[in-house]
N, C-alpha and C positions, 0 to 999 in steps of 0.2 A: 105370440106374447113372450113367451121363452127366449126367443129369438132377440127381440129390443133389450129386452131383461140382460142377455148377456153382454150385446154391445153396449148397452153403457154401462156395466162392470168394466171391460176390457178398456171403453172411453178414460174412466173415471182413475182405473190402475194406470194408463199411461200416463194420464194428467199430474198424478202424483210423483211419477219416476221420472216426470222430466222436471217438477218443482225439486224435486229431491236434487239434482241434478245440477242444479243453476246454484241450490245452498252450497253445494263439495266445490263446485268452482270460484263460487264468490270466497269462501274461506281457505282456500287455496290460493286465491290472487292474494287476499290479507295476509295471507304468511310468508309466500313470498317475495313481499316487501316486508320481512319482517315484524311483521304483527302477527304471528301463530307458530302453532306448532312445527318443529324442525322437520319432521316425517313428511312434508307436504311438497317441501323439493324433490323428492323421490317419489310421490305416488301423484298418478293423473287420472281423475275420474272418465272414465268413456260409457257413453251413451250407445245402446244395441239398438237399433229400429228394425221394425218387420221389412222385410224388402217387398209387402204385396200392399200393405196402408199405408207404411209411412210411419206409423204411431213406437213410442216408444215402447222394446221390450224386455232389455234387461240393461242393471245399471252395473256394472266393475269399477275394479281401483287394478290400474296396472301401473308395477316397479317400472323406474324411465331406466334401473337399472338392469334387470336383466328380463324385463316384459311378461311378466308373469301377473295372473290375472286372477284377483281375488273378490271377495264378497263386500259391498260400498255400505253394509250396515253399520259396519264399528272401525272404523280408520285408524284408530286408536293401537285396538287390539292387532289391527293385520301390521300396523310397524313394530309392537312389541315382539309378535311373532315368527315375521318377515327378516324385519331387519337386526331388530336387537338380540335376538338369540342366538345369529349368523348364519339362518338359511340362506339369505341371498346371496351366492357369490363376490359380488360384483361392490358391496357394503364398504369395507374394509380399507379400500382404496381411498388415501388422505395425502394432505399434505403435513408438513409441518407447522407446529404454529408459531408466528412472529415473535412472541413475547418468548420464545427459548433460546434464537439466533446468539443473543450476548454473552450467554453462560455457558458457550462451547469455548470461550474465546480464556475464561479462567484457568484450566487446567497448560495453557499454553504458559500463559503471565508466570505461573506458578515457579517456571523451569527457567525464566530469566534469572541470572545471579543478581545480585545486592551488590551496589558499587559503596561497598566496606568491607572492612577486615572479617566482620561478623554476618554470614548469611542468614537474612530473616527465614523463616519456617513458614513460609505461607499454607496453610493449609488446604485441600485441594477441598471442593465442593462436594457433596454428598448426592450420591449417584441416584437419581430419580427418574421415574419412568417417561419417556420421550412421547407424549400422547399426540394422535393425530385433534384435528379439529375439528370432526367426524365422533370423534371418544371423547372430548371435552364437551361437545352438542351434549351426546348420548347421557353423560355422566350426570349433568347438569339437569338435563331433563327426569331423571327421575331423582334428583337428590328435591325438584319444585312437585312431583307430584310426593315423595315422603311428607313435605311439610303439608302440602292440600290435604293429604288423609287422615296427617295425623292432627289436625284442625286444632290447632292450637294448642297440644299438651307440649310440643315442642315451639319454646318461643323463637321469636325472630330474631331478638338479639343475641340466639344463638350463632350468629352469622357474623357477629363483630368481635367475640370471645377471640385471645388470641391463641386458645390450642387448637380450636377451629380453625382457624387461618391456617397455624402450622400442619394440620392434620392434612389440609389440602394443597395445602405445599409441596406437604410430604410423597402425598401420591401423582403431581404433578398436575396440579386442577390450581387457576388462577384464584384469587379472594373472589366473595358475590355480595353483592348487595340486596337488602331486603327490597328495594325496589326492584331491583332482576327477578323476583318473584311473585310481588304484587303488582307487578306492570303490567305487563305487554304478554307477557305468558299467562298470567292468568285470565286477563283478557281471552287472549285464545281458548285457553283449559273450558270458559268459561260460557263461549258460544259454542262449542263444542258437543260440552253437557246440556247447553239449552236445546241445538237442534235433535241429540238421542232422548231427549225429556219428551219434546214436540212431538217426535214421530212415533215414539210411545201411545201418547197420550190420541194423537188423531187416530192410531190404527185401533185406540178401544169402544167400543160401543158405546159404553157408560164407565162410570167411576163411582168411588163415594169417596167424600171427603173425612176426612182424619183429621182434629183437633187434639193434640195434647197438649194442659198446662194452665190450665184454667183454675183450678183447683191448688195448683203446688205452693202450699204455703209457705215454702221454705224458701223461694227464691222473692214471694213478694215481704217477708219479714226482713231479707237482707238490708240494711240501708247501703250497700255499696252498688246495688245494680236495680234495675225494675225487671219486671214479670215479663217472661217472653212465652210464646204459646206456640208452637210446634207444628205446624201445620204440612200432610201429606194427602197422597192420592193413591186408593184399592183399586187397583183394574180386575177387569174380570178373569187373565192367565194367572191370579195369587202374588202377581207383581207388585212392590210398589214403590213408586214415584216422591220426593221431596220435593215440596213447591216450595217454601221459604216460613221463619220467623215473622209473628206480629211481636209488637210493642204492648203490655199493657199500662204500664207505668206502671207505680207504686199502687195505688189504691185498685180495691177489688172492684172488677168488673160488674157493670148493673144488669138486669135481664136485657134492658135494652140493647145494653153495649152488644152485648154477645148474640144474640140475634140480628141486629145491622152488619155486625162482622162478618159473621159464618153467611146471611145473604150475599154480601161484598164479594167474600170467596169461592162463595158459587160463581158468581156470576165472572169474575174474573179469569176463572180455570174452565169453567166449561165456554168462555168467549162468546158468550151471549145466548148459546144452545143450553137454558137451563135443564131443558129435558132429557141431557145426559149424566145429571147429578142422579143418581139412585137414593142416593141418603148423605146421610152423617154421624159419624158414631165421636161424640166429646165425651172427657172427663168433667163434666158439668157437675155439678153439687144438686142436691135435690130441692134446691129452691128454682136454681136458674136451669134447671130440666124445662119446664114453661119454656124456653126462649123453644126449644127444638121444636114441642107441640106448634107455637106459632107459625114457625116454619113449615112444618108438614102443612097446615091449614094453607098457607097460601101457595104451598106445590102439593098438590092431592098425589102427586107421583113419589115424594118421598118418606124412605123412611129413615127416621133416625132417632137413633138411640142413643145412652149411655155405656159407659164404657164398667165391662164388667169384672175388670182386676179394682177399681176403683170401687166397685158392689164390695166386691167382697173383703176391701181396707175397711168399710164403713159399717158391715157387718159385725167387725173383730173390736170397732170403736163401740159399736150398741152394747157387746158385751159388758168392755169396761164402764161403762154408762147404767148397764140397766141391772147387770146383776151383780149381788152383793159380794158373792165371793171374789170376784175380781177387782170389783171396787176395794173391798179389805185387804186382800194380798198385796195389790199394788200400790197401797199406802205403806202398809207395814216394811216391803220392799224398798219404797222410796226412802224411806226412814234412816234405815239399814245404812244405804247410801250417802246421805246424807252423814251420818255420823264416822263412815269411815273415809270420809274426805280430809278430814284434821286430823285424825288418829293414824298414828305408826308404833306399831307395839313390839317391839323386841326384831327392830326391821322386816316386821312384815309389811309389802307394801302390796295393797291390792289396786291395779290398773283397774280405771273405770272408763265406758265408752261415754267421755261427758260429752261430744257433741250430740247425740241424739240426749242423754238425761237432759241437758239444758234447753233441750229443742223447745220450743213456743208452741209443739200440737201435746196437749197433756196422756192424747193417747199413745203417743211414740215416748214420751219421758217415761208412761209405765212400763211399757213392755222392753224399754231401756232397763230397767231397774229390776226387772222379772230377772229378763238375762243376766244382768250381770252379780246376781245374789246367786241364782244357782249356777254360774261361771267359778265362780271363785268360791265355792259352797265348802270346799277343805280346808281353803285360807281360814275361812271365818268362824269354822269350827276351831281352829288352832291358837286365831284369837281369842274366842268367850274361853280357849283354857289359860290362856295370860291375864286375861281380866277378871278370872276366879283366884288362880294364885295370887298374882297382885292385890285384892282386894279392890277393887276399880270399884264399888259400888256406891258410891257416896254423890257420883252423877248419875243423875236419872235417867239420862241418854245412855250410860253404858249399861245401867241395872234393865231397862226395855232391851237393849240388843242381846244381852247376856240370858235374860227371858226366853224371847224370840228364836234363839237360837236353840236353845235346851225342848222345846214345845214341839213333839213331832208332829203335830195338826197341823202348826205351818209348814215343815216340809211337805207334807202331804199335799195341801190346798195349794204351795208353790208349785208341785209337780202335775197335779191337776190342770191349772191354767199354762202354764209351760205347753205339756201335751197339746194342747188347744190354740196356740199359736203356733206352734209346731206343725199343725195341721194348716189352718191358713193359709202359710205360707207356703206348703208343697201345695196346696191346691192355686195357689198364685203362681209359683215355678210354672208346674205344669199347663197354666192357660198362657203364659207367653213361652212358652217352648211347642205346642200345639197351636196355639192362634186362630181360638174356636170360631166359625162360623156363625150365622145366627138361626141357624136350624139347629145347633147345639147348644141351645141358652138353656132349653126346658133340659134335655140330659143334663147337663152340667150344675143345675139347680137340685136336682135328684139325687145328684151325686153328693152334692156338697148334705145334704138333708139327711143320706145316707151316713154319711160318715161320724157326721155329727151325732146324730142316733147312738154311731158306736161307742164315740168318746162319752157320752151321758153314761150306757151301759157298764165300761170300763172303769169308771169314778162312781161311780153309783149317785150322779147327779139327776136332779130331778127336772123330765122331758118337757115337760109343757111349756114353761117360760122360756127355755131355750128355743123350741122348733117355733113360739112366739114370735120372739125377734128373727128367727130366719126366714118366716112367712112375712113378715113384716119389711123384711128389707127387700127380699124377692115381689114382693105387690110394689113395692114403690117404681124398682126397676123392668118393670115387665111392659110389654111393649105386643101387642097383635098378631105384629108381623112372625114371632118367634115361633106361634103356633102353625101359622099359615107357612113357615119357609120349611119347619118339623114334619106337615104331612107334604109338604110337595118337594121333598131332598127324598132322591131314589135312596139314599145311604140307609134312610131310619125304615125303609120298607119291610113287613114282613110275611113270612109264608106263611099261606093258610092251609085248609088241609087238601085243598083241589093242586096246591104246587102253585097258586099263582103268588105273585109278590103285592101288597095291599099298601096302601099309607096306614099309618097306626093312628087310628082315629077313637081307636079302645084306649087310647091313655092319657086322652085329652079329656079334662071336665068339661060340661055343658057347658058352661060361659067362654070356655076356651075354642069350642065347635064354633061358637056363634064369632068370635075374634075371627076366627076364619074365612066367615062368609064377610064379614064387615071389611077387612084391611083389603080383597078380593075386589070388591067393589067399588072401595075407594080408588084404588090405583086403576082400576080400569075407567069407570065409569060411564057415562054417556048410553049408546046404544051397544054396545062390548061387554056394558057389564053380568047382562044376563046369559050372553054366549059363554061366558069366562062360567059365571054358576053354573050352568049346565054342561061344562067340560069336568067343572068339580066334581060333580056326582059321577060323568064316566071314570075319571080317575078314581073317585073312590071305589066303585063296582069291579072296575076292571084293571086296574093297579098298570103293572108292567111285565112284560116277556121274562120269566124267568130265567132264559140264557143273558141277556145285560145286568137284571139288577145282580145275580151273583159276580158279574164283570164289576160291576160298579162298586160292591159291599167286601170283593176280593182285598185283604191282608196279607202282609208280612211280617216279621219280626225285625226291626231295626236293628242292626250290628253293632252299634252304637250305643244304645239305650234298653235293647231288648226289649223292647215294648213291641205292641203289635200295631200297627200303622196301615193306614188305608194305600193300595198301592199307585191309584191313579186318582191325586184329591181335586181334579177336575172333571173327572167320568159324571161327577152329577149334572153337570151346566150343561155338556157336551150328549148327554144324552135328551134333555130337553130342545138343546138346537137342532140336535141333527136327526134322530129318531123317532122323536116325540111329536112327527106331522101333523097329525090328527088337528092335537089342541089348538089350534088357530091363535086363540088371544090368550089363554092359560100360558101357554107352554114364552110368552114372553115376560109376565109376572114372574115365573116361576126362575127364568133368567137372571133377572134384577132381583132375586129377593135371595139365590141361595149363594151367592158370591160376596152378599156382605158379611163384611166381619165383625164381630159381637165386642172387640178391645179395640185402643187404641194404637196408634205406631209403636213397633219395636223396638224404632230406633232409638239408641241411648244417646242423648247429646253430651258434648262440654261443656261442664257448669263454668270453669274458669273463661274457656273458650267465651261463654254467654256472657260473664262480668264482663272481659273489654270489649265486646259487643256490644255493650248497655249502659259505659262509662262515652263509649265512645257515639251512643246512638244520636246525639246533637251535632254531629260534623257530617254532613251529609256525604265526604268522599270516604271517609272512614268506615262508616258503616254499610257503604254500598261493597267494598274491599272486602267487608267482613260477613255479608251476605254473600258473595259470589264464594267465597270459600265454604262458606256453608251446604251449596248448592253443589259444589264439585264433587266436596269431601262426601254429601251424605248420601247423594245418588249412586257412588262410588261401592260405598259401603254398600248399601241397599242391593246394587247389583251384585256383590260378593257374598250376600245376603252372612253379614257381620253385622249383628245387631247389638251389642255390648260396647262400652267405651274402657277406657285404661284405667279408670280410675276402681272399674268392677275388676279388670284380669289383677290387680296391684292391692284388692281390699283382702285378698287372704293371704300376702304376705304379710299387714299391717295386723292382722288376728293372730299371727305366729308369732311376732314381735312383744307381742301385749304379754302374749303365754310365756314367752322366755324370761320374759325380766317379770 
């Protein structure tokens, strides 16, 4: 049995490297005729067969120029490498290019004399570097992959500018056209990235899908663009994959809508094998969380959840909603602001962040108006003393700021709620710099419960209405699986006093136990599912080898951040696949359940980039142009794992700006 087991693995791997195989050569013939990448005149994919089957056994990429034989995964990377760097000898070797022939011919003319009295001063041409056509390919090619990356913060018509033109003059590079870029090159860039996407995507077991943008009110308030939603793919190696932008228009999406979609893109990305979708974790709102449930219902195999940076935005909104101190401050705050929008008193000019004050979500106007009162808290102490000398009292508006300001209750109750947003949002840092799992919801909920605790004790706020809405937000967003993925991640394991390693089943409530046995059943179900329950219990009696779990629960200190960090954050999956024989149908559950992720994608888009994407989504070649760049740019990133956009590296020079003037 072993035996068949193996040939057709080795069938099934050969089967692959010779499809792999026929894609390098078809995309190879396209290029050289011109349709791809310049690197592909120089590398030729060769096929290895076994010389005893026949069957394919290894795939390379050899230089035609000096036959050297490298690895057929990234083509890309082996001509950055190879060629561009100047390992390969043999590179280098060019000719001249046509378009320079005429301007040798200047310096000659120069030295003819002028048939006149008076010799004209021709002046001779300005000495520019002689590029072969080999170094104009090279140049050219990565000035198309700057613009693919930098996905639109650099416009196109930067390429008609004419210090552009001179700039490329200057270092001996012809003019280019935007269509040199969105053509035929990006064509290429663009089957390139689909086939490293494909083979991605085939060599994973499963995935979950990733929804971002559902929710972003800021983009469907615009009237210059409609809502786009973000859509990515979790593999189980912590990789991930961009599939592409939906449309949602202008109007908010219904449960309907959002449940036919996210179906849609199941069924789309996993190519008709729905039973490689594990889940889905969206920014859903808590009305249209239903669409997901639905979804689980009619796939018993998935799980999917909400997105928990978005828990915890919604959290910080209950505040300003449910309790009063914050409801107070953040009017009294808004006030403030408001009043010192018209007023300039003795040239004091206070900068205010009015795009978020003016924002349309009322809870980002307050915590706009928090910040920017205690921002500028000296300025406006400096004012209420110009509007005491002055006598300003005679408007009501300045006699309340001039109040307001003298009242240490409200510094206090400002610093109070400050503190408390301040918190928030390091616990929102930290879950997209960490990129919690979903065996880390219930930590992560503890944590945040924790802290909060402290900030009540540090203000001497009163606990009950607070841990209220924290229970409150946490029950809406809680989900089964979070318990069941907590006892079956070796990570959370602990020692007991015989030295074995246990699941921690002591810190789970009784209704949380029974989620355990429930989401267990669901996903397996049939005649599996009582094998799976009775693997439960030995997993719970008999835990793990205490030589792996401390492999698996083993830390280091980040050099970087100094934080302590798990050293291998895939030791838990890999210990269920490869170790963890026993469990027959457990240890496959436990596969698909510790690999998803509890947030949505990292990855930060261009907003601007998204408007002419969204002006232009009625032209259908327009926007196909402006999706393949999306797809270039972001799996790009994603593999450099750069998850920020320009407009965050460029937001704390625009806060040093605000402070100077």
């Amino acid at each position: 049995m072993a035996a068949i087991c193996h040939a057709q693995e080795d069938d099934m791997f050969s089967r692959n490297l010779q499809k792999r195989y026929n894609g390098l050569i078809m995309v190879r013939t396209r290029a050289i005729r011109g349709k791809g990448a310049w690197y592909w005149s120089h590398l030729e994919p060769i096929l290895f067969q076994n010389q005893d089957t026949g069957t394919a056994k290894s795939l390379k990429l050899r230089c035609g120029l000096c036959n050297a034989l490298f690895s057929a995964s990234n083509p890309s990377r082996t001509a950055s490498e190879h060629l561009k760097q100047g390992t390969c000898p043999n590179f280098r070797n060019g000719i001249m290019p046509k378009f320079r022939k005429h301007n040798q011919l200047l310096p000659s003319l120069a030295m003819i004399p002028a048939p006149c009295s008076i010799k004209p001063i021709i002046p001779s041409p300005p000495i520019r570097p002689q590029l072969t056509q080999s170094e104009i390919d090279t140049a050219f090619d990565l000035l198309t992959e700057w613009f693919y990356e930098s996905c639109g913060y650099v416009s196109l018509t930067t390429l008609d500018h004419p210090k552009f033109k001179s700039f490329l003059s200057h270092i001996g590079l012809p003019s280019v056209h935007k269509n040199y870029i969105l053509g035929r090159r990006l064509d290429a860039k663009y089957v390139e990235a689909k086939f490293e996407f494909e083979d991605k995507l085939r060599d994973a077991m499963f995935f979950q899908l990733s929804t971002n943008g559902w929710t972003n009110e800021e983009q469907r308030s615009s009237a210059q663009m409609d809502a786009v939603v973000n859509v990515t793919l979790n593999l189980p190696n912590g990789s991930s994959l961009f599939h592409r932008v939906l449309f949602l228009g202008a109007s908010r999406p219904s449960l309907v809508d959002i449940r036919e979609v996210l179906s849609s893109m199941v069924g789309e990305v996993s190519g008709g094998d729905v039973l490689r979708c594990a889940g889905v974790v969206a920014d859903v709102g808590d009305i249209n969380n239903e669409a997901l449930r639905e979804l689980e219902f009619r796939h018993h195999w998935m799980v999917n959840i909400t997105c928990q940076s978005k828990a915890l935005h919604k959290l910080l909104k209950d505040f300003f909603k449910r309790l009063p101190l914050f409801a107070s401050t953040a009017s009294l705050c808004h006030k403030l602001v408001q009043i010192f929008k018209p007023h300039q008193l003795n040239d004091i000019i206070i900068c205010l962040n009015h795009h978020q004050t003016l924002s349309h979500d009322q809870t980002s106007a307050a915590i706009s108006s928090v910040e920017n009162v205690i921002r500028f808290s000296c300025t406006m102490s400096e004012a209420a003393k110009v509007l005491a000398d002055k006598a300003i009292s005679s408007d009501p508006l300045d006699q309340e700021f001039y109040d307001a300001i003298r009242d240490p209750k409200f510094w206090r109750e400002l610093e109070c709620v400050l503190s408390l947003i301040k918190l928030i949002k390091t616990l929102l840092e930290e879950i997209e710099e960490e990129r919690p799992s979903l065996g880390q919801c219930l930590p992560l909920w503890e944590e945040v419960r924790s802290r909060i605790k402290g900030w009540c004790n540090s203000f001497s706020i009163e606990e009950k209405p607070v841990m209220e809405l924290v229970n409150r937000r946490f029950s809406k967003n809680y989900h089964q699986a979070w318990a069941a993925s907590y006892i079956l991640d070796p990570l959370y394991l602990v020692e007991n006093n015989c030295g074995r390693y246990l699941p921690p089943f002591k810190f789970l409530s009784s209704e949380q136990e029974k989620d355990v046995v429930k989401i267990i059943t669901r996903l397996t179900q049939n005649e599996e599912a009582h094998i799976a329950l009775m693997e439960l219990m030995k997993w719970r009696t008999e835990g793990l080898d205490p030589v792996y779990a401390r492999a698996v629960q083993a830390k280091e200190r980040d050099p970087v951040t100094g934080k302590m960090k798990v050293v291998n954050p895939r030791g838990s999956r890999l210990i269920w696949e490869t170790y963890l024989n026993e469990f027959q149908v457990l240890r496959k559950v436990a596969a698909r359940l510790i690999f998803l992720q509890a947030t949505t994608g990292r990855l930060k888009m261009n907003q601007p980039y998204f408007n002419l994407l969204c002006s232009n989504s009625k032209s259908n070649n327009a926007a196909e142009r402006a999706q393949k760049v999306l797809f270039v740019s972001s799996n790009g990133r994603l593999g450099r794992k750069e998850f920020t956009d320009e407009e965050e590296k460029l937001s704390e020079f625009g806060c040093k700006s605000d402070e100077t003037y």
